[in-house]
N, C-alpha and C positions, 0 to 999 in steps of 0.2 A: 688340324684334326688327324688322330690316327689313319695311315695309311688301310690300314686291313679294316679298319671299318668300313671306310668306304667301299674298298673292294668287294665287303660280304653284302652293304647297303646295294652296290649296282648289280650283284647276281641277283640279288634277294626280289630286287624290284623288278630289275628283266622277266626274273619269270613270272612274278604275279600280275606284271604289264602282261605277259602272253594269255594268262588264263582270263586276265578280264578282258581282254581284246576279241578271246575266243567268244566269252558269253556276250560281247559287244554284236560281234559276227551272228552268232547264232539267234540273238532277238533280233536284228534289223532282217534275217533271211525270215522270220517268223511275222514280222512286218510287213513287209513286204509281200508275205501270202496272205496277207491280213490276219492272222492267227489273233485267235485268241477263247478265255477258254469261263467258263462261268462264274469262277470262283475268281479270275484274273482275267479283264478283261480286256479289247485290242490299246486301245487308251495308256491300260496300265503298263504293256507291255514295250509299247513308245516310248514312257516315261521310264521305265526302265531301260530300257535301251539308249537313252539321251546321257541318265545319270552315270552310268557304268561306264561309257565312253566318256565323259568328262572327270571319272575316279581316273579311268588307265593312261587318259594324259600327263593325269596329277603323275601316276607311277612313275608313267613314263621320262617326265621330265627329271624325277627325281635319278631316273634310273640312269639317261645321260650326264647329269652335273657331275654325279659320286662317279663316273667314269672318267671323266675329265679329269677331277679335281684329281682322283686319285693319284694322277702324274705317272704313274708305273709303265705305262706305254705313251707313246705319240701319237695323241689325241686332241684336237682342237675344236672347238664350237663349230667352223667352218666345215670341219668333216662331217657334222650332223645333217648340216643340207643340200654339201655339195658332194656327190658321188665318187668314190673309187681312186681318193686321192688322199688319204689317209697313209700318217707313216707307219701306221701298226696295223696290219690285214688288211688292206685296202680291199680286198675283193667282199670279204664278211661284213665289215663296217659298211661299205659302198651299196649293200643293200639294205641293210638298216637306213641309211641315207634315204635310198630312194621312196624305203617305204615312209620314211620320216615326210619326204616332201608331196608325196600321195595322200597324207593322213591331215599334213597343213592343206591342200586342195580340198579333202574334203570338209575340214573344219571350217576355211573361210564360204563353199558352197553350202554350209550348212546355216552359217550365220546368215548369210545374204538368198535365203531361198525364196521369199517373199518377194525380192528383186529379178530372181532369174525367172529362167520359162521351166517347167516339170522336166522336160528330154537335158538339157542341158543339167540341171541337179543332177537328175537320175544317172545319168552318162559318168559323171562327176563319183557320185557314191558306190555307183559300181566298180571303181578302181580299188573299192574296199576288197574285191577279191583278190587282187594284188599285192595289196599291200598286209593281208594276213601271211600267206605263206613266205615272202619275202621277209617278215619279222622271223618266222619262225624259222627259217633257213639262217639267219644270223643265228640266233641263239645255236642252233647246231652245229654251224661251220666255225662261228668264234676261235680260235683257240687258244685265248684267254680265259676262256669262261667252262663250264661245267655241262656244256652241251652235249657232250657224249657219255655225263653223269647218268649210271642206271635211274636213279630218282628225277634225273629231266628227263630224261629218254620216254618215261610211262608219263609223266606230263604230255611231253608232246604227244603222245600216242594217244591219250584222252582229250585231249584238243583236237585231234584232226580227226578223229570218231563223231566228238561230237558236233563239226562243221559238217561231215561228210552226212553224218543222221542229220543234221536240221535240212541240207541240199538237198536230201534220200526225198523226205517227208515232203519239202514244198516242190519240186519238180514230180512228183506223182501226178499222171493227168488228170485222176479223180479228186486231187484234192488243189487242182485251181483254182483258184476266186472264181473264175469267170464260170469255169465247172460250176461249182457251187451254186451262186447267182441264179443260172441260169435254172436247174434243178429246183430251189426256190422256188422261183418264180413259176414253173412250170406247177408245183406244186401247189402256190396258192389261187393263182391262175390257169386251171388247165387250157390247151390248146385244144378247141372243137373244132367239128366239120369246116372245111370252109365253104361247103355247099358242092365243089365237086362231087364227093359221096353221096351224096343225095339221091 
């Protein structure tokens, strides 16, 4: 296969891994608050959130082979999971690495969560905040790739807007679940006297 294909196939895919990674990030933080909204409900937004992360692996996986295959630099399938030992940027790869081996953690806690306990997943899927910026710190530091391209550069700047809005929106204390809930509940149950007053 043409060399430069590949090359254009593994930028090409890098970034579209990043943006669909971002919306992977940004529906599981919306999950996680339990979001969801009348016309798309929390159900739907799971389901999306499942599908999207099993497209950006597709990416992804596409996006390491055309890297490899490419041959243009010293790259090996072993650089993929083993960290900072790569003969071309070891330091840029080496976190692609690590986020690579954070992302298999959460894939196999994700197949196996029926098996584990809720703290251990959950412990597990929160490494996803890791392993976002750690992707997107490859893509920038690369210097192979087109990371300091004006057209990645507003990629990434709209990827980390829109992580930083979905954090903004669910760390608000009034818009806690348990806020929520409880508001509800107070609602359809009001709290009366408990006879003290009396």
């Amino acid at each position: 296969m043409d060399t430069q294909v590949l090359w254009f196939a593994s930028r090409a895919t890098g970034a579209v891994s990043l943006v669909l990674f971002t919306a992977v990030m940004v529906l599981g933080i919306a999950t996680a608050g339990r979001a969801g909204f009348a016309a798309f409900p929390r159900a739907a937004v799971l389901r999306l959130h499942r599908t999207l992360s099993l497209t950006a692996v597709a990416f992804l996986a596409v996006h390491i082979v055309s890297a490899i295959a490419d041959g243009y630099v010293d790259l090996t399938y072993w650089d993929v999971i083993i960290p900072f030992g790569a003969g071309w940027d070891p330091f840029w790869i080496g976190l692609a690495s690590v986020a690579v081996d954070l992302l298999i953690a959460i894939g196999i806690t994700s197949a196996l969560r029926r098996h584990l306990s809720a703290t251990v997943w959950r412990l597990v899927h929160f490494s996803a905040y890791a392993m976002w910026p750690l992707a997107l710190l490859h893509g920038w530091g690369n210097s192979g790739g087109d990371g300091r391209e004006t057209w990645l550069i507003a990629i990434d700047i709209v990827c980390v807007a829109a992580v930083l809005a979905a954090l903004a929106y669910r760390l608000r204390p009034d818009r806690h679940p348990d806020t929520l809930a409880r508001r509800t509940a107070q609602a359809v149950h009001p709290v009366r006297g408990t006879g003290a007053d009396r």
